[in-house]
C-alpha positions as YAML, in Angstrom:
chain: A
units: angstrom
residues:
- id: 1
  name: UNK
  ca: [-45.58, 9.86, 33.26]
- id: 2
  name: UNK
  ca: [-42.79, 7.00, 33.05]
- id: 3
  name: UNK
  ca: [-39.82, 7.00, 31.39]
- id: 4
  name: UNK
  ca: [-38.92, 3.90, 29.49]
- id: 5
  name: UNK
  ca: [-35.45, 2.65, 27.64]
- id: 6
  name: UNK
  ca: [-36.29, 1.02, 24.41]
- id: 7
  name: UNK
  ca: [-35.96, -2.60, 25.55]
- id: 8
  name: UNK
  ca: [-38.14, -1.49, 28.40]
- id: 9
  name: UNK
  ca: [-40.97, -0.12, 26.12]
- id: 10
  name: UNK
  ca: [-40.73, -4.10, 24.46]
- id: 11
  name: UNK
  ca: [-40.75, -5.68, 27.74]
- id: 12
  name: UNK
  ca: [-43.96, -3.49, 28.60]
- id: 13
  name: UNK
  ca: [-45.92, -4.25, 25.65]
- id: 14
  name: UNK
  ca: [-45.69, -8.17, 26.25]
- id: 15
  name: UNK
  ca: [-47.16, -7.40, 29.47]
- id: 16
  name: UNK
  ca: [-50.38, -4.96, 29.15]
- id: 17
  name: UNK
  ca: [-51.84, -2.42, 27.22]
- id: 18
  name: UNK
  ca: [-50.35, 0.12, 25.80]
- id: 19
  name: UNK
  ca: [-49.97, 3.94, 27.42]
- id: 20
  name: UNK
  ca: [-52.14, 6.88, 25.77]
- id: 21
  name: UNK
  ca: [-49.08, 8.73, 24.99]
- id: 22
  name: UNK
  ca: [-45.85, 7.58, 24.00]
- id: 23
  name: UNK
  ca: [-42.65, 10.19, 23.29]
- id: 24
  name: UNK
  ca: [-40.15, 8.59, 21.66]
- id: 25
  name: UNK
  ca: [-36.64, 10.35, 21.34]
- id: 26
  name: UNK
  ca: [-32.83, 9.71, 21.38]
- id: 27
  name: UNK
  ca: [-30.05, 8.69, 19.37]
- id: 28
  name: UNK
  ca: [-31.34, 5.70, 16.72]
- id: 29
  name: UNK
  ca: [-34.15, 6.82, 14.71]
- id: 30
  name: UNK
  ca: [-34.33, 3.04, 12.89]
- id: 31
  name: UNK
  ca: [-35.06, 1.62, 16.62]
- id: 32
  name: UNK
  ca: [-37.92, 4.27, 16.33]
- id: 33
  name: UNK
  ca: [-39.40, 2.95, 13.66]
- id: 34
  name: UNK
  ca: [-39.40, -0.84, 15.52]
- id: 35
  name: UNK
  ca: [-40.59, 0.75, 18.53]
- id: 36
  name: UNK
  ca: [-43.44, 2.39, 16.49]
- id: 37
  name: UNK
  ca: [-44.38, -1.07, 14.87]
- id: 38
  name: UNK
  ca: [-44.29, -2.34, 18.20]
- id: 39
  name: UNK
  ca: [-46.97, -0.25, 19.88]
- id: 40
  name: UNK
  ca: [-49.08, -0.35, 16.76]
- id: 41
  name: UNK
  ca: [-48.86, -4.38, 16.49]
- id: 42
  name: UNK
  ca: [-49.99, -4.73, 20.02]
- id: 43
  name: UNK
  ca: [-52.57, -2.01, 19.99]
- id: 44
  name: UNK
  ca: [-54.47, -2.35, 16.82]
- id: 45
  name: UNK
  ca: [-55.53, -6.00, 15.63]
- id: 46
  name: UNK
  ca: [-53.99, -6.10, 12.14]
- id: 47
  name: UNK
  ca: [-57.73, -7.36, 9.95]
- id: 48
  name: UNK
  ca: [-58.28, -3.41, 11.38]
- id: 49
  name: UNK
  ca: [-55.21, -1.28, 10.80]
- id: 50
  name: UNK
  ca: [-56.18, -0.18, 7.35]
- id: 51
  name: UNK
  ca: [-58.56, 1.76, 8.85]
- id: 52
  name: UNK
  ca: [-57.01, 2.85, 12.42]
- id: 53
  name: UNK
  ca: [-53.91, 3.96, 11.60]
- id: 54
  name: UNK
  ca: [-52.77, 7.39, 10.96]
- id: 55
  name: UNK
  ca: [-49.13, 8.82, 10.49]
- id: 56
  name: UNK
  ca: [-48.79, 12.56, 9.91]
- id: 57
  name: UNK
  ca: [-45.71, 15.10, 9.64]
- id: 58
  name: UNK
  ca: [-46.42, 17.30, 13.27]
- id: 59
  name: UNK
  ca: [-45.63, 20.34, 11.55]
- id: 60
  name: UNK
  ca: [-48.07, 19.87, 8.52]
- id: 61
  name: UNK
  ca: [-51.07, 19.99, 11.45]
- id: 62
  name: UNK
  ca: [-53.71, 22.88, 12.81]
- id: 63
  name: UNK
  ca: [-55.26, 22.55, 16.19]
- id: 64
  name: UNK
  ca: [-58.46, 21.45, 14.20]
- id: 65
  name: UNK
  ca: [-56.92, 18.68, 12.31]
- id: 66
  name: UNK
  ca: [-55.15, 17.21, 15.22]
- id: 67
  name: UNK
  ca: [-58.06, 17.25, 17.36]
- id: 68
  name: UNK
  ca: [-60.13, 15.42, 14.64]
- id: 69
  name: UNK
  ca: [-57.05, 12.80, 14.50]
- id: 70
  name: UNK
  ca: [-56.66, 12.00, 17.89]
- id: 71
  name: UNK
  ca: [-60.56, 12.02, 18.70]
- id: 72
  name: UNK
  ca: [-61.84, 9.90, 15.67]
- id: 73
  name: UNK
  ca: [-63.11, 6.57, 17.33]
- id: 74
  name: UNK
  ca: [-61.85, 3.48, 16.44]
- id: 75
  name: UNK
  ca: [-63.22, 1.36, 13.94]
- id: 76
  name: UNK
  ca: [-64.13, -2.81, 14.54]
- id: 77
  name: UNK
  ca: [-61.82, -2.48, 17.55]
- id: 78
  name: UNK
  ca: [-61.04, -1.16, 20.49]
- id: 79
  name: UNK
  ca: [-57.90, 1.44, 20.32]
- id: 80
  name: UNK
  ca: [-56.68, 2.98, 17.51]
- id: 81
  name: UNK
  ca: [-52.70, 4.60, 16.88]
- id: 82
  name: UNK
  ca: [-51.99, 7.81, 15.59]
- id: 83
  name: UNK
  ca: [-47.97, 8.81, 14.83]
- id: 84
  name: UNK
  ca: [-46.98, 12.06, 14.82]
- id: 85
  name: UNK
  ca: [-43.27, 12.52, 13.21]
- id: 86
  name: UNK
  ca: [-41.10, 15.73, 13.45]
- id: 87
  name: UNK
  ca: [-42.06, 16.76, 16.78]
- id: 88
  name: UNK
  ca: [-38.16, 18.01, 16.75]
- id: 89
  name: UNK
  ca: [-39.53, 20.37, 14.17]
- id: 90
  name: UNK
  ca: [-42.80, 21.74, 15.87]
- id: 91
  name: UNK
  ca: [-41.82, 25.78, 17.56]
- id: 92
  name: UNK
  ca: [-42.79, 25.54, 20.87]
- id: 93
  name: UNK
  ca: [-45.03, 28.58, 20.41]
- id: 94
  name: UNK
  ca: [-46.90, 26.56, 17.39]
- id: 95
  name: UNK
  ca: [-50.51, 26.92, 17.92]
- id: 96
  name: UNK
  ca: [-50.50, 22.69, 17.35]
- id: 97
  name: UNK
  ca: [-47.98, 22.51, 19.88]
- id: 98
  name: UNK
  ca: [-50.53, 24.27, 22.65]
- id: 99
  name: UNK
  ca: [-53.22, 22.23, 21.53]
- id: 100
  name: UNK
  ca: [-51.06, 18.34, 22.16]
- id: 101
  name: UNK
  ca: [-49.90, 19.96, 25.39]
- id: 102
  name: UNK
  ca: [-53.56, 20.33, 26.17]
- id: 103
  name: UNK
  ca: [-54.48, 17.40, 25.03]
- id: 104
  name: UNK
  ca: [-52.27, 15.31, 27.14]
- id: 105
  name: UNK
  ca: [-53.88, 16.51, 30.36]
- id: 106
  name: UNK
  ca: [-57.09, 14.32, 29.25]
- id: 107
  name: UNK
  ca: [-56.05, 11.99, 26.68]
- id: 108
  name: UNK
  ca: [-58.41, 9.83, 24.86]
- id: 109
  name: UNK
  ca: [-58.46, 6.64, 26.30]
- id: 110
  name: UNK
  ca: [-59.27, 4.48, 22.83]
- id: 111
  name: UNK
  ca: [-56.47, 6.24, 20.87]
- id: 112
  name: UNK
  ca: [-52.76, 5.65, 21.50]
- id: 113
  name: UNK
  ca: [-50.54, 8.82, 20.35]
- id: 114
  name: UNK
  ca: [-47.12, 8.14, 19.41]
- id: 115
  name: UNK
  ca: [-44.85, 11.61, 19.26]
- id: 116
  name: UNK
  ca: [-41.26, 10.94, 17.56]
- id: 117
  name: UNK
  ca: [-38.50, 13.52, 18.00]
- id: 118
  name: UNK
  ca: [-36.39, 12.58, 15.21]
- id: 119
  name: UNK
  ca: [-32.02, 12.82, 15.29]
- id: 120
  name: UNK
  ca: [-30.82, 13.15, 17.80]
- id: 121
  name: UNK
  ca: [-31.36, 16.87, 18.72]
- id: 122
  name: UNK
  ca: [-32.34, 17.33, 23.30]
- id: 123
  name: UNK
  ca: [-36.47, 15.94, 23.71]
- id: 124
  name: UNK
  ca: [-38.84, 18.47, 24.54]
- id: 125
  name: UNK
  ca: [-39.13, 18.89, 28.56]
- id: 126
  name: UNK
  ca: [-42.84, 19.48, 28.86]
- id: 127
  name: UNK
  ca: [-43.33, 16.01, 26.26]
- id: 128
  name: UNK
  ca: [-40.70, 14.11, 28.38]
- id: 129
  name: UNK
  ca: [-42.65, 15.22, 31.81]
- id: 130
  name: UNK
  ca: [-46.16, 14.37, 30.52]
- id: 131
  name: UNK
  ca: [-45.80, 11.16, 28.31]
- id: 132
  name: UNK
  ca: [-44.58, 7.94, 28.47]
- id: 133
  name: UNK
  ca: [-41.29, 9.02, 27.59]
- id: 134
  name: UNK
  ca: [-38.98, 6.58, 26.06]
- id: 135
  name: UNK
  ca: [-35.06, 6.70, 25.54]
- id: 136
  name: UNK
  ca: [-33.93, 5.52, 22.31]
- id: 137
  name: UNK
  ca: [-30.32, 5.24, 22.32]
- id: 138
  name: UNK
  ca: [-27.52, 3.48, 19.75]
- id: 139
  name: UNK
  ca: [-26.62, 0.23, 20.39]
- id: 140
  name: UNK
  ca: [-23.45, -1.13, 22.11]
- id: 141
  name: UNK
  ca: [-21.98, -2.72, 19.15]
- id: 142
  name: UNK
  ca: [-21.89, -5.97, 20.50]
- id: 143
  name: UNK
  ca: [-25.49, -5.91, 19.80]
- id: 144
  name: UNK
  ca: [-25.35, -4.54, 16.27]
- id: 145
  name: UNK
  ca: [-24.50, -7.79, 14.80]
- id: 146
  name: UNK
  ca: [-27.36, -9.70, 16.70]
- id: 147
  name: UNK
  ca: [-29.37, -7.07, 15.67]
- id: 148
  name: UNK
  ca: [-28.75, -7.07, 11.67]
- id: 149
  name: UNK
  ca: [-28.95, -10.91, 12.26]
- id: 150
  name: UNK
  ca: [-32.40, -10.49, 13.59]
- id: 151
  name: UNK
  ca: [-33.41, -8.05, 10.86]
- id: 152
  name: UNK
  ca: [-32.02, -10.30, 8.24]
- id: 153
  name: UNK
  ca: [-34.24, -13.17, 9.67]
- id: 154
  name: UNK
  ca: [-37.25, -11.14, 9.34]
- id: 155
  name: UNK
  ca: [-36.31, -10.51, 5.76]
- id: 156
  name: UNK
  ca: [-35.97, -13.97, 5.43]
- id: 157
  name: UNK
  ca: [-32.16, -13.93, 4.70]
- id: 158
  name: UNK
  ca: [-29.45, -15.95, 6.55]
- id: 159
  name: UNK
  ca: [-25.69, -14.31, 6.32]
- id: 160
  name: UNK
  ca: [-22.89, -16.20, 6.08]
- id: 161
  name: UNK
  ca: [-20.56, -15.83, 8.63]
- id: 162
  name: UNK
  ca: [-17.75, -13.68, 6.40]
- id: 163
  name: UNK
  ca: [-20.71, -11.85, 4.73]
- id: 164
  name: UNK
  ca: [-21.83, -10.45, 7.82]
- id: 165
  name: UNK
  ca: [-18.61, -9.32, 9.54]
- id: 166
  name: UNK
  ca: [-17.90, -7.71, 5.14]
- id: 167
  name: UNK
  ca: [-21.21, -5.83, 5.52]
- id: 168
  name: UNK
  ca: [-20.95, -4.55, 9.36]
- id: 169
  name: UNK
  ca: [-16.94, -3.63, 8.12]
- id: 170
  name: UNK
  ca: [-18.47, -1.82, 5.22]
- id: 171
  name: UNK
  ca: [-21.37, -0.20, 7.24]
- id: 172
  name: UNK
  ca: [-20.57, 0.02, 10.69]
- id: 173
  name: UNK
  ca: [-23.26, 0.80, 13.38]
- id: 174
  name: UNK
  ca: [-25.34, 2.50, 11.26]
- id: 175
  name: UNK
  ca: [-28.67, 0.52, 11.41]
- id: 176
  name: UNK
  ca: [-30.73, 2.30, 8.86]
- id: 177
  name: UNK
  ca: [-27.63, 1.90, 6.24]
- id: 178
  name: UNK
  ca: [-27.39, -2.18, 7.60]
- id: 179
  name: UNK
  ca: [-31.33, -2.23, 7.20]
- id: 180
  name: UNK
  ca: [-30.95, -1.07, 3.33]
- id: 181
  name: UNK
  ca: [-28.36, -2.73, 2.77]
- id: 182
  name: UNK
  ca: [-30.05, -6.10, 4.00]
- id: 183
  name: UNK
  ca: [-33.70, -5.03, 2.15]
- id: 184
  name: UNK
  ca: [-31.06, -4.72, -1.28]
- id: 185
  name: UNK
  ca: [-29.46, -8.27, -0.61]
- id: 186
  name: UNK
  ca: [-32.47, -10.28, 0.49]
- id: 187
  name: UNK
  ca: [-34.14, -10.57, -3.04]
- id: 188
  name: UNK
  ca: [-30.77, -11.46, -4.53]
- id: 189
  name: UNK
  ca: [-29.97, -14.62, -2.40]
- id: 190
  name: UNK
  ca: [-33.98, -16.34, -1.39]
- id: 191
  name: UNK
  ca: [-33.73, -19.67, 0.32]
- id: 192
  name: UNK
  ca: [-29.95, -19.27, 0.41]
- id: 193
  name: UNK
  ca: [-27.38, -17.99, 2.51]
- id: 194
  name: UNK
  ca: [-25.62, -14.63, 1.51]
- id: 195
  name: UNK
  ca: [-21.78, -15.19, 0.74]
- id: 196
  name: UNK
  ca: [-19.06, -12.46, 1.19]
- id: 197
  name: UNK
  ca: [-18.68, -12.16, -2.62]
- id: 198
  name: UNK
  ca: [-22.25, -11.33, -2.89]
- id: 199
  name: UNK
  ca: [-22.08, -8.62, 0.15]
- id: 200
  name: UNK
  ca: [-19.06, -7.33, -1.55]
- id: 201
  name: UNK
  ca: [-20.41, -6.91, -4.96]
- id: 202
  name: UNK
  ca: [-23.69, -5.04, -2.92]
- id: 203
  name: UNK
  ca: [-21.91, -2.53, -1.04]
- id: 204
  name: UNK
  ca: [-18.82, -2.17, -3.55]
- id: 205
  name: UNK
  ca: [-16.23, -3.13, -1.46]
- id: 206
  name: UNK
  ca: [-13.60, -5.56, -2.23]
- id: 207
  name: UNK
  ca: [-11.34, -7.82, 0.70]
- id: 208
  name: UNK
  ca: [-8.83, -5.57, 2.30]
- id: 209
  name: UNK
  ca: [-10.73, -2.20, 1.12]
- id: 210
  name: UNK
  ca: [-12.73, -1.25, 4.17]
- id: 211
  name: UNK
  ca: [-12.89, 1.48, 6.03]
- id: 212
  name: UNK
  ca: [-11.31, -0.43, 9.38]
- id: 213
  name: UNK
  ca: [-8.76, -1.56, 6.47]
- id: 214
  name: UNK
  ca: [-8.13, 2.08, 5.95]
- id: 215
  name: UNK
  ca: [-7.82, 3.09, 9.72]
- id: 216
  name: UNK
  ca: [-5.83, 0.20, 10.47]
- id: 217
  name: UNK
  ca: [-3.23, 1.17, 8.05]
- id: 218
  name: UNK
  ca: [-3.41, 4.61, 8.77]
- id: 219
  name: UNK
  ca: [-2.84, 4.54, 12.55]
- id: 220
  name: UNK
  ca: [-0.33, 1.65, 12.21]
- id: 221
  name: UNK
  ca: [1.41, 4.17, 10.27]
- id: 222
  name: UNK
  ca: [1.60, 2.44, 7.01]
- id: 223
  name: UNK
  ca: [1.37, 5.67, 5.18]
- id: 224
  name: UNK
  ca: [1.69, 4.50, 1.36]
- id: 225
  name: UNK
  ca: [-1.14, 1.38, 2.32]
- id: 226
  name: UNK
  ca: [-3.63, 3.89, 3.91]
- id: 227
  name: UNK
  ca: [-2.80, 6.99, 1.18]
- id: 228
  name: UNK
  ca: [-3.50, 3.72, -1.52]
- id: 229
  name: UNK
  ca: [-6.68, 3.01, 0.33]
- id: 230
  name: UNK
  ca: [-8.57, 6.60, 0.16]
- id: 231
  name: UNK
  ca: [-10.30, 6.30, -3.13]
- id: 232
  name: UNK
  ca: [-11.67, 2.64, -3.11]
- id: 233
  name: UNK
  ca: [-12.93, 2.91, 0.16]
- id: 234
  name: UNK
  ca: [-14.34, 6.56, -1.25]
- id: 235
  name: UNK
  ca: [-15.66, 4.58, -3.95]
- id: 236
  name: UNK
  ca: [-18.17, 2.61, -1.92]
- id: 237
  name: UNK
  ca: [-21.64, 3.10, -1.16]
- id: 238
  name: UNK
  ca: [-22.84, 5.62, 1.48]
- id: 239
  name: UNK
  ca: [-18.96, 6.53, 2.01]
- id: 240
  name: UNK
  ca: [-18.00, 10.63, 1.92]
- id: 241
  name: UNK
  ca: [-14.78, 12.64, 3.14]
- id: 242
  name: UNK
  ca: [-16.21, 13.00, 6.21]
- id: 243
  name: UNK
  ca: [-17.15, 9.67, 7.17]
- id: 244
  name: UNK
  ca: [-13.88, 8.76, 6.59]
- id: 245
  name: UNK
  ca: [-12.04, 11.75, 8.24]
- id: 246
  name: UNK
  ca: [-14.29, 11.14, 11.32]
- id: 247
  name: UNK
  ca: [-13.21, 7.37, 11.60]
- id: 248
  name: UNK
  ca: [-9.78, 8.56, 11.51]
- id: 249
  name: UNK
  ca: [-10.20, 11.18, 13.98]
- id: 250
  name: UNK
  ca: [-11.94, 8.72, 16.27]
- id: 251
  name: UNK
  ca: [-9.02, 6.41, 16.21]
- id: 252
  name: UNK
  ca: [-6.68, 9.34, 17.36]
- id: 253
  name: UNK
  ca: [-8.72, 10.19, 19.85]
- id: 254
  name: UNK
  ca: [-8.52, 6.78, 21.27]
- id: 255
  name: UNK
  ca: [-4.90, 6.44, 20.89]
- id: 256
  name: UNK
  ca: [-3.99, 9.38, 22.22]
- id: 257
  name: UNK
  ca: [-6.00, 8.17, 25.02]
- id: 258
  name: UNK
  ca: [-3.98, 5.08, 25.40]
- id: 259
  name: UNK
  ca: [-0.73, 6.91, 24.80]
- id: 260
  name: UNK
  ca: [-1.50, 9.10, 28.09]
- id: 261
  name: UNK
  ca: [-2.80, 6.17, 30.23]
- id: 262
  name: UNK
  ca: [0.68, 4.68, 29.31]
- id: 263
  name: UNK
  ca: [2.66, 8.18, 30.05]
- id: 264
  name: UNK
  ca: [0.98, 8.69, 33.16]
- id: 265
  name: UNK
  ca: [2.14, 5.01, 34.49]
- id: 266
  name: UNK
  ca: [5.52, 5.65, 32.73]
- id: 267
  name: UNK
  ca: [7.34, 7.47, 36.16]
- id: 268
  name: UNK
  ca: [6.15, 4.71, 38.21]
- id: 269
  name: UNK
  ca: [9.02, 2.28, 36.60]
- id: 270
  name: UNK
  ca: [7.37, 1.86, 33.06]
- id: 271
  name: UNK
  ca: [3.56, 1.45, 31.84]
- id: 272
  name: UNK
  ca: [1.14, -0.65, 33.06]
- id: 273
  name: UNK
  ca: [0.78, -4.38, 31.10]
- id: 274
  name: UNK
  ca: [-0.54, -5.06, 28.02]
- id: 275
  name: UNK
  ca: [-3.77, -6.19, 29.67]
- id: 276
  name: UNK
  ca: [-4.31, -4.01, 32.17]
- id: 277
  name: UNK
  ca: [-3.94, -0.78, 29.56]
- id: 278
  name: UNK
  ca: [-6.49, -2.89, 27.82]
- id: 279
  name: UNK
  ca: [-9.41, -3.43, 30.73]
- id: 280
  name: UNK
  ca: [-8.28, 0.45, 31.19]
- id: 281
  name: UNK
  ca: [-9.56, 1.78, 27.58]
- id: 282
  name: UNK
  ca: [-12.65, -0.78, 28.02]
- id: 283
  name: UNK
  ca: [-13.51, 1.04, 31.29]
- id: 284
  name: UNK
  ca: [-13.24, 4.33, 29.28]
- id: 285
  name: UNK
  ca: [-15.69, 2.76, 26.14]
- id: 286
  name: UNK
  ca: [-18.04, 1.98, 28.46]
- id: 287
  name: UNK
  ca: [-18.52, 4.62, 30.05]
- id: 288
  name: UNK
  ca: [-18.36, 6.83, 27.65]
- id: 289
  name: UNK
  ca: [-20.60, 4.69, 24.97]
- id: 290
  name: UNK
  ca: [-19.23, 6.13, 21.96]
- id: 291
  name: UNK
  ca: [-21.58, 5.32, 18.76]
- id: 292
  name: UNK
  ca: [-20.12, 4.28, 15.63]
- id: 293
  name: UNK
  ca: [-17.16, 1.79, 17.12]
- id: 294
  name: UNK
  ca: [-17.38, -2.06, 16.07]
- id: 295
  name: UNK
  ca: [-16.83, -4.39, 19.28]
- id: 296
  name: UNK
  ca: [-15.33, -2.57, 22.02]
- id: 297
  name: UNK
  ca: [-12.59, -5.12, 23.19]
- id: 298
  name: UNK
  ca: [-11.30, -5.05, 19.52]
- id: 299
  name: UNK
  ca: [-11.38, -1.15, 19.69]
- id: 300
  name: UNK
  ca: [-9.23, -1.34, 23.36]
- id: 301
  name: UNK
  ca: [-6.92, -3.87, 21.83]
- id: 302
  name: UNK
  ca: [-6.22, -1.14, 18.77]
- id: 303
  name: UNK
  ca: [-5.81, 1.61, 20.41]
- id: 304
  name: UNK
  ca: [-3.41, -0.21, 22.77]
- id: 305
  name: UNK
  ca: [-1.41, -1.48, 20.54]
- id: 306
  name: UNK
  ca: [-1.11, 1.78, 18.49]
- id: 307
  name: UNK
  ca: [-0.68, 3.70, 21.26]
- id: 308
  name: UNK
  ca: [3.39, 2.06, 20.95]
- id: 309
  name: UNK
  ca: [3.83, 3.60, 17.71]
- id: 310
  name: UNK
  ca: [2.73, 7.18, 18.57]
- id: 311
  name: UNK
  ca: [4.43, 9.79, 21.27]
- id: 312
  name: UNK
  ca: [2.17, 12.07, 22.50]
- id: 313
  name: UNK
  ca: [3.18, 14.78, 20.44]
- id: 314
  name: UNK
  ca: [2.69, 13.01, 17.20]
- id: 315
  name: UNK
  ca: [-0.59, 12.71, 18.23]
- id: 316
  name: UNK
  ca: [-1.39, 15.87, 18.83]
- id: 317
  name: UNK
  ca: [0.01, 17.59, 15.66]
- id: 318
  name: UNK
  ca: [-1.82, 14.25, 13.39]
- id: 319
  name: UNK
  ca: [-5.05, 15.51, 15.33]
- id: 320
  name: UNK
  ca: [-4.37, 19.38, 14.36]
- id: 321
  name: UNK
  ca: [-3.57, 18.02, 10.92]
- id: 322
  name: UNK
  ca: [-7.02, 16.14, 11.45]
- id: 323
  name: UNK
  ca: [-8.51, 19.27, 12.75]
- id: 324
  name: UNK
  ca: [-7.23, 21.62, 9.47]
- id: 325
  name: UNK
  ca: [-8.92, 18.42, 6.82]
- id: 326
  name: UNK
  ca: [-11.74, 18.25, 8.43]
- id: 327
  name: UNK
  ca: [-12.28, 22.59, 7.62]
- id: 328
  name: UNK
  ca: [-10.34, 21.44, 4.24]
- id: 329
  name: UNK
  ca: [-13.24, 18.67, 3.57]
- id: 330
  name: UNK
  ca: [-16.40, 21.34, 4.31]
- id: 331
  name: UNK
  ca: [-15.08, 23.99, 2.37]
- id: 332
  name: UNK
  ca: [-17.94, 24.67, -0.67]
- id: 333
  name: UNK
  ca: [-14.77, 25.89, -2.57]
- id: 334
  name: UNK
  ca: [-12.76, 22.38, -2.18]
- id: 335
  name: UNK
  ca: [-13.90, 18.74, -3.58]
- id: 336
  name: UNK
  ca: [-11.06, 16.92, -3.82]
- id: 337
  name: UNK
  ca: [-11.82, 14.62, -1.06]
- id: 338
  name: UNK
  ca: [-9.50, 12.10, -2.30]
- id: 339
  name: UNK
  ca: [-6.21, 14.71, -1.93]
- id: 340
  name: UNK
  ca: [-7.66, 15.91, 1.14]
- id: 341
  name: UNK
  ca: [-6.92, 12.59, 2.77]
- id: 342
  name: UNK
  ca: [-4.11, 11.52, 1.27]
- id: 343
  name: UNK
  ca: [-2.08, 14.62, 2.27]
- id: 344
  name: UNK
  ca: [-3.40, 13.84, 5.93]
- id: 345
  name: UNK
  ca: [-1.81, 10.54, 6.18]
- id: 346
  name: UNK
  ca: [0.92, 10.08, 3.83]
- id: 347
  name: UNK
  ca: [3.35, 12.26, 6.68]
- id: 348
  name: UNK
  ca: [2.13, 9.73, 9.58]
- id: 349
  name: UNK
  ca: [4.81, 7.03, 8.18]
- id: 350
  name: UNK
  ca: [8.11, 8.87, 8.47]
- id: 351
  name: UNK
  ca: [8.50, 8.12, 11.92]
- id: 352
  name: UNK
  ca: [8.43, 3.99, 11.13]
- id: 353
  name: UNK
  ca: [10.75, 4.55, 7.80]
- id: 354
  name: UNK
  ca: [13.04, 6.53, 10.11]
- id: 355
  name: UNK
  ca: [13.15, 3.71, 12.55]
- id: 356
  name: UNK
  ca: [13.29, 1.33, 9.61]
...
């Protein structure tokens, strides 16, 4: 069978009919859900969904009941969809599992199946091999915004411009939190724009109180301003110790990348320029595709310019330090988040009050 990137599986669908059996896995489990609507808006006319649509957990399933399922014929038209969720969840020796595998050597031609592997936990082989097999990664976040743009559309909400770039600083790339987060504000502002007030009031976070707010500080080494930061942005919705710890570690990560990429130039009479180091960490982004970053040209011109304030070994004690919170944070016998993080950062200043 094929195998299919998300925007691929769209492209398909505006050009024929659907596949019997679709296997949708990878990274972004909201882009799952569109893809589903997608192959169940082009497959089953919508006067007849009521009563030719099915969507069942995998693992609550006999052989018996998923052979009646996938063999009932359709009703008043001509294919009908059936959605299996969980299939991450199914044991491959699960007497169901047999039964699908059978099944897809002779599928029925008037149903469409639709198989979703949810998280992002490695597809099943033998589903990826015999089913139209389709990719669902994150998002390179410069498509995040045009994506909670779209969604907002849909919802019938417009942004304004300062509302959106508050709610994607306050969410990140996290489409499902951005999609409940836009469901929330859409009653609250009909046949009006949203305002940044109005975002901030939704997601509880005030100007200057974001999580990039926090980073920022923290890697520019503005100790008391990040240590300050930890419990409003802690406050806000959806946020945890974790989240936080993980942004943080993230931003080491990348500096300590820049640091070395200036080190490594430095016997050659100096580092390379400003703008090379830049298109340098932008090479790394992209190949790498980390998931959770904002725009990647703004992450290359952080780490760049943090990269001056840090020597490698500052780095790599902050990121054992990182290492030592992030055991302190998942402890069942420790909740003080808060402390957690504010002993992390408050030592990362010395260095500019020294210089000072």
């Amino acid at each position: 069978m094929g195998a299919l990137t998300f925007d691929a599986l769209l492209r398909s669908l505006k050009q024929g009919a659907p596949d019997a059996v679709y296997y949708l896995h990878g990274e972004e489990d909201e882009l799952k859900d569109e893809a589903v609507r997608a192959l169940v808006e082009r497959a089953v006319d919508p006067a007849a969904r009521d009563f030719n649509l099915d969507q069942r957990a995998a693992t609550d399933l006999d052989p018996e009941a998923f052979n009646a399922l996938v063999n009932t014929p359709p009703m008043l038209t001509a294919t009908r969809v059936v959605v299996l969720r969980g299939m991450e969840q199914l044991r491959k020796a699960a007497k169901v599992r047999q039964e699908l595998l059978h099944y897809l050597d002779a599928p029925n031609p008037t149903t469409v199946l639709v198989l979703v592997h949810g998280g992002a936990e490695p597809p099943d082989p033998e589903l990826v091999r015999r089913a139209t097999a389709v990719h669902v990664a994150a998002l390179p976040p410069d498509r995040v915004e045009r994506w909670m743009r779209h969604r907002a559309k849909q919802l019938g909400l417009a942004l304004a411009p300062e509302a959106g770039e508050l709610l994607l600083a306050s969410v990140g790339n996290d489409l499902s939190g951005l999609a409940r987060e836009l469901e929330k504000l859409a009653p609250l502002c009909a046949g009006r724009p949203a305002t940044r007030d109005e975002v901030a009031a939704l997601v509880g976070v005030r100007r200057g109180e974001t999580l990039q707010d926090f980073v920022d500080a923290a890697l520019e080494r503005r100790a008391a301003d990040a240590a300050r930061l930890v419990e409003a942005v802690l406050e806000q919705a959806g946020m945890s110790g974790v989240r936080m710890l993980s942004a943080l570690g993230t931003a080491l990560i990348g500096t300590a990348l820049a640091r070395a990429e200036l080190d490594r130039d430095a016997p050659r009479g100096g580092g390379p320029r400003h703008d090379r180091l830049e298109a340098a960490l932008l090479s790394h982004l992209r190949a790498a595709r980390p998931y959770g970053l904002g725009s990647w040209e703004q992450t290359a011109l952080r780490w760049a310019r943090w990269a001056g304030l840090w020597s490698a070994g500052e780095l790599r004690h902050a990121l054992r330090r990182a290492l030592d919170a992030d055991r302190a944070l998942k402890s069942s016998t420790l909740s003080d988040e808060a402390g957690i993080l504010e002993q992390l950062v408050l030592p990362w200043g010395v260095r500019a009050r020294e210089a000072a």
